[in-house]
N, C-alpha and C positions, 0 to 999 in steps of 0.2 A: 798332439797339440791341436788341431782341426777337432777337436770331440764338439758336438755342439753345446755345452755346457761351458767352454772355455770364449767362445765366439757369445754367448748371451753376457758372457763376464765382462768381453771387452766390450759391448753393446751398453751394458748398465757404468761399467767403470764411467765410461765416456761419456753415459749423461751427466750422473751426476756431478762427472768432474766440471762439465762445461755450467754447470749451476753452481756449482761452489766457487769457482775461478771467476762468476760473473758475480759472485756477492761481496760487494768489498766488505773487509774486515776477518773474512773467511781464505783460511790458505791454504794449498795440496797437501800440507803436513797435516797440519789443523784437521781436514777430511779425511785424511789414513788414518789419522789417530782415533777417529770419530765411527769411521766402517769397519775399525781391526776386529772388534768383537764380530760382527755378523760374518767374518771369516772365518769362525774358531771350525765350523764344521763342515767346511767345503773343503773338495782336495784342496792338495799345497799347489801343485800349480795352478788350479784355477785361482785359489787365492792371490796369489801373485800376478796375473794375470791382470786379475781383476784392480789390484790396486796402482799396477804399473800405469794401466788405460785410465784411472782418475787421475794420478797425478801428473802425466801429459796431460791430457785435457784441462784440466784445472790449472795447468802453468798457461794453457793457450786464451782459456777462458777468461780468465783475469784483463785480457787484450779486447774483450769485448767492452765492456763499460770503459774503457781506456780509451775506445775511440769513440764511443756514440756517446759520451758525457762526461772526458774528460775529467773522470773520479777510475781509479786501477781499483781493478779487483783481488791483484796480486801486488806484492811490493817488487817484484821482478818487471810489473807490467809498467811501472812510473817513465821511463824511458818513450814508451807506446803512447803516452802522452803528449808527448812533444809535437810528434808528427801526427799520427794518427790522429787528433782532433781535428788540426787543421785542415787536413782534408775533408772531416765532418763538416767544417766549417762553411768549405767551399761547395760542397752538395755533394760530394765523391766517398760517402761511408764504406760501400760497398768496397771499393776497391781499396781501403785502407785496410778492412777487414780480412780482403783475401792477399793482398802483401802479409801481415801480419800470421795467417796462417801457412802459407808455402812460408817464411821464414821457419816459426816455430818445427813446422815438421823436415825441414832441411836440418836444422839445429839439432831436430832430435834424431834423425838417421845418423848423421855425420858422430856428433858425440857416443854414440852408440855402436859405431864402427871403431872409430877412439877408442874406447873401453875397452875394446873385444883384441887389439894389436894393443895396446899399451899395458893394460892390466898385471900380465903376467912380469914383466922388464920390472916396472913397478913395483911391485909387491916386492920380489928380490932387490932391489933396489932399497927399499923402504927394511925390511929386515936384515939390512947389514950394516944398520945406522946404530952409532954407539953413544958416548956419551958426547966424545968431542965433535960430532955431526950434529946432535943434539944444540948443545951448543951456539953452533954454529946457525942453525937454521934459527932458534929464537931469538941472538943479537940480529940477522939478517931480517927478522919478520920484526925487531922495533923499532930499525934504521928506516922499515917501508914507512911505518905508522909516523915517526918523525918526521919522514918527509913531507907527508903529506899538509906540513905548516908550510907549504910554500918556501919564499923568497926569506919568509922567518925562519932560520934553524932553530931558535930557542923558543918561542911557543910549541915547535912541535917535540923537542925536547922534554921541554916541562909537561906538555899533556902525557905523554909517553911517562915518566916520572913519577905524577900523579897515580897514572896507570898500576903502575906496579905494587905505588906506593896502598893504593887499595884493595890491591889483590892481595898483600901479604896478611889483612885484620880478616881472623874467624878460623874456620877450620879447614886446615891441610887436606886436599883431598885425597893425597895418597896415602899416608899414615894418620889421619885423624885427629894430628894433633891440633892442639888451642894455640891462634899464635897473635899475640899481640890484643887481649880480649882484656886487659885490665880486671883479672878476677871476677869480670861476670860472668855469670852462668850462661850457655848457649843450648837450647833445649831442639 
């Protein structure tokens, strides 16, 4: 892990990230998807490496125009907004910007310790699911979506509704079938 070719990875991962997470419109995906070629011929773990330190960086990045103008560079970073200008506002950039970083790098140690104790529960957990868990998780995940109408149950109903009702027109993603396309042709 210490080879100095994995250390220049997280060196460049990390700029470029904080350049792309400062460019609004541009997001950590958007950039892996954008450096995966220029990984095709580097080891695997420097590759990994390399793109694990853009896409920290680039979620942290995003937090930078979030606080010095109040435009996100990430859509993760609109929250950063709220506060973080206004303390631009008040002459205290500096220290929005370093809250804003010891958050992101807490967030990202802590979930990363998460991952490493929960993973495994998980995964077993996640393949012993059948149909009727199945099921059960997708009424559970559009009783959330309904709620989300507030004090209205029946707007958030109907959008949930609507929901479905346009998921079901085009093609089946697991069998391929045409469903609901009125004999047009779908190319």
């Amino acid at each position: 892990m210490t080879q100095w070719q994995n250390i220049v990875a997280i060196i460049a991962g990390s700029i470029i990230g904080y350049l792309v997470g400062a460019l609004p419109g541009l997001s950590a995906g958007m950039a892996i998807a954008l450096l995966l070629p220029f990984t095709f011929n580097l080891p695997p773990l420097t590759s990994l490496v390399l793109l694990t330190a853009l896409y920290g960086a680039a979620e942290y990045g995003g937090s930078i125009t979030a606080v010095t103008i109040n435009v996100p560079g990430e859509a993760g970073s609109t929250p950063t907004t709220f506060d973080g200008y206004q303390l631009t506002k008040k002459g205290l950039p500096a220290k929005a910007l370093g809250v804003s970083i010891v958050a992101s790098a807490y967030a990202g140690i802590t979930s990363t310790i998460a991952l490493i104790l929960i993973s495994i529960p998980l995964a077993r957990i996640a393949l012993s699911f059948g149909p009727p868990e199945y099921f059960a998780l997708g009424i559970f995940g559009l009783t959330m979506v309904a709620s989300l109408g507030g004090k209205s149950w029946i707007k958030g109903f109907i959008a949930v509704f609507f929901g479905l009702l346009i998921t079901t027109i085009g093609i089946d993603p697991v069998s391929g079938t045409s469903r609901y396309i009125f004999n047009t042709k779908i190319t």
